[in-house]
C-alpha positions in Angstrom: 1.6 -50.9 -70.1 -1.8 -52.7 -71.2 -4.2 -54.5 -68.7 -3.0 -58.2 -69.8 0.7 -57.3 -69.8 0.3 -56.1 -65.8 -2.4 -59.1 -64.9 0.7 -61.8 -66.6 3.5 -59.9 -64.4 1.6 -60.1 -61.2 1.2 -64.0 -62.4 4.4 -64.5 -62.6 5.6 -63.2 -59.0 2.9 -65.3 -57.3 4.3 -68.1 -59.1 7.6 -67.0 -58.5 7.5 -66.9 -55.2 5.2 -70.0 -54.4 8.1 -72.1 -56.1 11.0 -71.0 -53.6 9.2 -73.3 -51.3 9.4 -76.5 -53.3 12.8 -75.9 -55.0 16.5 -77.0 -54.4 19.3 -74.6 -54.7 20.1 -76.3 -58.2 16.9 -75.7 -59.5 17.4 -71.8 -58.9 20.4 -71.4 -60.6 18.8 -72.3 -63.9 16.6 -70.2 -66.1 12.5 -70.3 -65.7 10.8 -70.9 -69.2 10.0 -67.9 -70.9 7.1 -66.7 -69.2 5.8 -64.3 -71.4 4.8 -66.2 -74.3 1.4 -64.8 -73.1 1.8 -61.9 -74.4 2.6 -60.7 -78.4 3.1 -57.8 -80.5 2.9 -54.4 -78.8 1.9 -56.0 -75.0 5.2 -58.3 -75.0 7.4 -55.7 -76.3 6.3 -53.1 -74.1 6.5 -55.6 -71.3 10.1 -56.6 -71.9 11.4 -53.1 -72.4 9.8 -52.0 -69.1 11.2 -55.1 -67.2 14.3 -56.1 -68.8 17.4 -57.1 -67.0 15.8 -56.2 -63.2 15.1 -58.0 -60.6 11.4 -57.9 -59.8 10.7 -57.6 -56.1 14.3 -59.3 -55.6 13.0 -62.6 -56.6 12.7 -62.5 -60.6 14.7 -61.2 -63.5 13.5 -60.4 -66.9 16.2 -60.9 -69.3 16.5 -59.3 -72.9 14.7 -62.0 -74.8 12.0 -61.9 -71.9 13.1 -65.2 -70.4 13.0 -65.0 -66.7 15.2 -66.3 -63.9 14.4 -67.1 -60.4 16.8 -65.2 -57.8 16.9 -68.1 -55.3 18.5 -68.3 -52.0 17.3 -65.6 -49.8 18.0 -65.8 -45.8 15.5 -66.0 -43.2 13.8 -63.5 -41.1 16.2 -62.9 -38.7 18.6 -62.1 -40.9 18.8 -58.7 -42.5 22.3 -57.7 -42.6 25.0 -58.1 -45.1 27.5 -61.0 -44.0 25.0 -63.1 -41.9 26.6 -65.2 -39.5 30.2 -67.2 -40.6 30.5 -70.1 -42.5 27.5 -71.3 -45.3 24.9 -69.6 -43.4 21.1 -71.0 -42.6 18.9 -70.3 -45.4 15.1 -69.8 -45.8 12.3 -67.9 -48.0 11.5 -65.0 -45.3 14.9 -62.7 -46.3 15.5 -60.3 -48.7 18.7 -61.0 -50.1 19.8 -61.9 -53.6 22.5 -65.0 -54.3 22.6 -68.6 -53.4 25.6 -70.0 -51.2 26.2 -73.6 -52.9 26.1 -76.6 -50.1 23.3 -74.5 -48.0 19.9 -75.1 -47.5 16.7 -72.7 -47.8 14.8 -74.9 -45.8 16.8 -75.1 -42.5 14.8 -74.0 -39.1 14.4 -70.2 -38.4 16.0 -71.4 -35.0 19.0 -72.5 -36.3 19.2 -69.0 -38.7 18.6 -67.1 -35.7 21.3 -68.7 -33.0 23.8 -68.3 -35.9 23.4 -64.3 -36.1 22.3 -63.7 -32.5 25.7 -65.6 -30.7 25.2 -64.8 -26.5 27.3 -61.9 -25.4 28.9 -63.0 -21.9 30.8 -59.7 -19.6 34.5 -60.2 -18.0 33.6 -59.3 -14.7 35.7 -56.6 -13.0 38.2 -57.8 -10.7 37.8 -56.2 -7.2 39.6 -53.2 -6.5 42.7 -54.4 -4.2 43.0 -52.9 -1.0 45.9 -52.4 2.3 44.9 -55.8 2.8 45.6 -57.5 -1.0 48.4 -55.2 -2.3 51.3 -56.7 -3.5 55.0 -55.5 -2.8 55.1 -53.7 -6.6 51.3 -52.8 -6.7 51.7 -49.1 -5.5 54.5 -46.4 -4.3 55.4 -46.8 -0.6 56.2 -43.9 1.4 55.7 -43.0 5.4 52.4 -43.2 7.0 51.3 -46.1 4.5 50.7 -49.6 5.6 49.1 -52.8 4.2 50.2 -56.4 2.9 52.8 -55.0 0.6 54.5 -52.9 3.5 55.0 -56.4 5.5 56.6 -57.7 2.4 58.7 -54.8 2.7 59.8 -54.9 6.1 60.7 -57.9 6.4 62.5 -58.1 3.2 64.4 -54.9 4.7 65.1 -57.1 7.9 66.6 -59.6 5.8 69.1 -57.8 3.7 70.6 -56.5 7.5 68.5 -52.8 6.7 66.5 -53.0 9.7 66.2 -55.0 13.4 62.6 -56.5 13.6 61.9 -55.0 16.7 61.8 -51.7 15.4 58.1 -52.5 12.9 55.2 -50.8 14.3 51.6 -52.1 13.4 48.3 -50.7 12.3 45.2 -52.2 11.7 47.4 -55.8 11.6 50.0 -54.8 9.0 53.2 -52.8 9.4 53.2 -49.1 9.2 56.3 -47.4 7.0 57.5 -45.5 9.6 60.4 -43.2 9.9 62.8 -46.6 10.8 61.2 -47.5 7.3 61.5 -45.0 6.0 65.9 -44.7 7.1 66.3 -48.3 6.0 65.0 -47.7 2.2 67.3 -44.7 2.3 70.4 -46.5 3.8 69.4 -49.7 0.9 69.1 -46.5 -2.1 72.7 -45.3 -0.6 74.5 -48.6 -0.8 72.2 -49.3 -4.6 73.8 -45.5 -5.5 70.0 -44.5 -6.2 69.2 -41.3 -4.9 67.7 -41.4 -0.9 64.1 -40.0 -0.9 62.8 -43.1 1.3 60.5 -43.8 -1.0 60.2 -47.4 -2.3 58.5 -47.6 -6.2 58.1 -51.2 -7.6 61.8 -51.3 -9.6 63.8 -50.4 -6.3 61.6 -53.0 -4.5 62.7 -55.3 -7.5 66.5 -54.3 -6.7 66.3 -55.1 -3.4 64.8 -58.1 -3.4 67.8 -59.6 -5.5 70.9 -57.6 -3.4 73.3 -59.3 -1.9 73.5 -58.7 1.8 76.8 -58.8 2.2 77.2 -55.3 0.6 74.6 -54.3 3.2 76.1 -51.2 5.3 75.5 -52.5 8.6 74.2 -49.8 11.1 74.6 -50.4 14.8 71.1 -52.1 16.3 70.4 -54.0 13.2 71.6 -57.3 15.2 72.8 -58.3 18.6 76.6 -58.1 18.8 78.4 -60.5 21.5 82.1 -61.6 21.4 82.4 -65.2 19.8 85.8 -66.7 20.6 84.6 -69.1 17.2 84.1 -66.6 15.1 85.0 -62.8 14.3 81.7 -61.0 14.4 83.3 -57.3 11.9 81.3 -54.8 10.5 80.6 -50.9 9.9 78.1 -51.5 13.2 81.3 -52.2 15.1 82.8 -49.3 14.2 80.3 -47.0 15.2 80.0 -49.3 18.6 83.6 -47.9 19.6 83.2 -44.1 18.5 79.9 -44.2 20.7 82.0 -46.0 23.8 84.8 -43.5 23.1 81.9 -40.5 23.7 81.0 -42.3 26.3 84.0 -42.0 28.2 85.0 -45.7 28.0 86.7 -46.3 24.6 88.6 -49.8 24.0 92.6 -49.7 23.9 93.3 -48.6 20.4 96.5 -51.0 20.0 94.4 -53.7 20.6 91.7 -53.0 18.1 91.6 -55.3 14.9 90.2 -54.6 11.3 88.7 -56.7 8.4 89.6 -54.2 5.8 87.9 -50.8 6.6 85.3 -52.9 9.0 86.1 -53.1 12.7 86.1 -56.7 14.8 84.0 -57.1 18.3 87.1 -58.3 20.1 87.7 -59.2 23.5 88.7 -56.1 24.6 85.7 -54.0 22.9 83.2 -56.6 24.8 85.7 -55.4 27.8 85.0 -52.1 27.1 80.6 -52.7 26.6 80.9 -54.2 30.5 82.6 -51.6 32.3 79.7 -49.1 30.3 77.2 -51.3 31.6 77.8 -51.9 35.1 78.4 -48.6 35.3 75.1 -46.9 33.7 73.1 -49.9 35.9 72.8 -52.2 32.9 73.5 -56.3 33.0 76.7 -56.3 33.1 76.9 -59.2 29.9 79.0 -57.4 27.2 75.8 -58.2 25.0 75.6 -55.0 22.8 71.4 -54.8 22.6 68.6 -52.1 22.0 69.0 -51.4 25.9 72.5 -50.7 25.7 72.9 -48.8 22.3 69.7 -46.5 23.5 72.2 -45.6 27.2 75.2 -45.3 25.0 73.6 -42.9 22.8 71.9 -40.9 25.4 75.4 -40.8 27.5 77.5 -39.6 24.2 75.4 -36.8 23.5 
């Protein structure tokens, strides 16, 4: 290309680019006068076939005829990725980017631009890791030797359902300890549930005990305090191992005056009777009260 045709060019970017400052987006949707007129014959030919249809430095393009047009709406400095932020987008002369979105302006602060591509990025802290002291009944798999929050929830949702006596929770570091009574209680709740009897209590059998109905509870003996009540009839499966143990014992109630609710025995007079004589005999208070200290002879006598 001749000397003139390269000096116009070079012209016409300076000019080009000077004018994105004092323009609207309106004004760079529409063609620039032709801005070659400069040049004729051989120096305007050869300049149109070397630049038609491009886009000069992304700011111009020569079409065809040699008219040019203004490539307007380029995005500021901070900026330079496809996309930008959402919506319109700020605008400004710094960018390299083709296109002109309608309703924005290229003279809008390089602060705003920047605060709409570079949004803060906050962290969700952590949460703590929980500990014997936090768990939840649910949170982790209970089994013997363990203790913490959740076993408390445990044992006392054992005592209850009728699965254990609250005397018999041992505690560690200020929490209950699954021990081996724990540990027969969750077995004698799996039986009753027809789960199989490992001891071990997972969050669904925790779930299924907390909503059994203790009156399907199999009552061992020591669970509660049994004394006669003339009121009411005090039956249950503990009762019926009450009189085999008396009967090992060598003091067993008459039989023909025992009475059943269904398959469950009843504390009658005669059984309470029957605890006295066992207790006066072994050095016990003499109360028919059938407690800890009087199961714990009983069984070491029917050995």
């Amino acid at each position: 290309m001749k000397h003139k045709a390269k000096k116009i060019i070079r012209n016409i970017l300076i000019g080009a680019v000077a004018s994105l400052y004092h323009t609207d987006a309106q004004a760079a949707e529409s063609s620039t006068p032709p801005l070659l007129e400069g040049l004729n014959g051989d120096d305007r030919e050869s300049a149109v076939s070397a630049l038609k249809n491009k886009i000069i430095k992304n700011v111009l393009q020569v079409k065809k005829n040699g008219e040019t047009k203004l490539i307007a709406g380029h995005r500021s400095h901070m900026s330079h990725r496809s996309g930008g932020g959402g919506g319109g987008g700020h605008y400004s002369h710094a960018s390299h980017y083709s296109g002109y979105s309608s309703g924005s302006s290229r003279r809008r602060s390089h602060s705003s631009s920047a605060s709409s591509s570079y949004g803060t990025t906050y962290s969700t802290p952590k949460p703590a890791p929980k500990t014997y002291k936090t768990y939840d009944l649910g949170d982790r798999t209970l089994k013997s030797g363990l203790y913490g929050n959740d076993v408390s929830k445990l044992t006392s949702l054992l005592v209850s359902k009728n699965y254990m006596n609250s005397s018999w929770i041992t505690m560690q570091h200020g929490y209950p300890v699954y021990n081996a009574r724990v540990v027969a209680a969750v077995k004698r709740f799996q039986k009753d549930a027809g789960k199989p009897q490992d001891g071990v209590m997972t969050s669904s059998l925790a779930t299924a005990l907390e909503n059994w109905d203790e009156s399907k509870t199999t009552l061992v003996l020591g669970i509660r305090n049994i004394e006669y009540n003339n009121a009411s009839e005090l039956a249950g499966n503990d009762v019926n191992e009450l009189i085999a143990l008396l009967r090992k014992a060598g003091f067993a109630p008459d039989p023909s005056k025992l009475k059943y609710n269904g398959n469950k025995a009843v504390f009658t007079k005669d059984i309470e009777t029957a605890v006295k004589l066992f207790q006066a005999y072994n050095g016990l208070t003499p109360n028919g009260k059938v407690d800890e200290a009087t199961i714990s002879k009983l069984k070491a006598v029917a050995k």
